[in-house]
N, C-alpha and C positions, 0 to 999 in steps of 0.2 A: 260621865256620871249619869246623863238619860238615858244614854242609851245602855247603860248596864242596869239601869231599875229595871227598863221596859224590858230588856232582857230574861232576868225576875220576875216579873210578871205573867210572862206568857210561858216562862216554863215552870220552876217552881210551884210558883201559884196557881196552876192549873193543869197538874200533873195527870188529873185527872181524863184530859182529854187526851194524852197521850197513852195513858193504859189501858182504855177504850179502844184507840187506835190498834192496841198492838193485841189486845183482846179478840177483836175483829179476826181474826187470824187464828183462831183458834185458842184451848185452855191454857192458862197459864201458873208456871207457882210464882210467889210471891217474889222469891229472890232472882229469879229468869224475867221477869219483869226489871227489877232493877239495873239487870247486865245489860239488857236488851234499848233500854231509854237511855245508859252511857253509849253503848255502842251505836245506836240507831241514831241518836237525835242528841246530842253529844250533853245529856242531861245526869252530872253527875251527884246522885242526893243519899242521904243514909238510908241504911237498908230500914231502922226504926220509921224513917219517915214514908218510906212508903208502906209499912203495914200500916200506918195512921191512916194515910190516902184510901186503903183497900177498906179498911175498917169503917171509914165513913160513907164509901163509894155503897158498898153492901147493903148498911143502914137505910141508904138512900134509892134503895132497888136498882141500883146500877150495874151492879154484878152479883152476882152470887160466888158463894163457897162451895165449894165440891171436893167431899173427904173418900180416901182412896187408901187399899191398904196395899203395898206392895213388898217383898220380902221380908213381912212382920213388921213393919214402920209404916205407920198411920203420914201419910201425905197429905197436903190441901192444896188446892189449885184454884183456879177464879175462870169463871166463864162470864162473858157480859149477857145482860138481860136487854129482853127486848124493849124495856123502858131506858137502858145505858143505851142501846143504839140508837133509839129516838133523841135523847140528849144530845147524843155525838154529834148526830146528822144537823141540830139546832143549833149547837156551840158553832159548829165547823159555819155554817151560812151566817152567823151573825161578825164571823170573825172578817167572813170576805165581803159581807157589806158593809163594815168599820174600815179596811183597805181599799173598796174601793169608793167609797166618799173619800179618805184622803188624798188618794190618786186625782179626784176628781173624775171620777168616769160614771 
């Protein structure tokens, strides 16, 4: 049971630092994010939940939108900002200085 919240936690609940991750890597659309976070990082959430994710990500200058027109169909795709990979870079060190206080190290 704790170890399935903590589970919860750090992915669900913070899906955010994984679409940064995978942003880092260049553009992405919404729905190739969501394949990419089952396949990659075995995180499987609804495709609604992650436009909620992008949509707030956005808001919060962490990514931007980028609309594309391609054989008559309007695209969008998400590129992260350089205020998302400042986040990234802060999330990612605060997570391995919480692991390594518990390690003890």
């Amino acid at each position: 049971m704790a170890l399935s919240r903590l589970r919860e936690k750090l992915t669900k609940e913070n899906l955010w630092l994984y679409i940064i991750s995978e942003l880092r890597k260049g553009p992405k659309y919404g729905y190739e994010l969501k394949e990419d976070l089952r396949r990659i990082y075995g995180v499987n959430v609804a495709t609604i939940t992650i436009y909620i994710v992008l949509y707030r990500m956005e808001r919060e200058g962490l990514i931007r939108k980028v609309r594309e027109e391609l054989s008559g169909r309007r695209r969008v795709f998400y590129e992260v900002t350089p205020k998302g990979l400042e986040t990234y870079r802060r999330g990612i060190e605060f997570i391995e200085e919480v692991v390594a206080s518990l390690k003890g190290d």
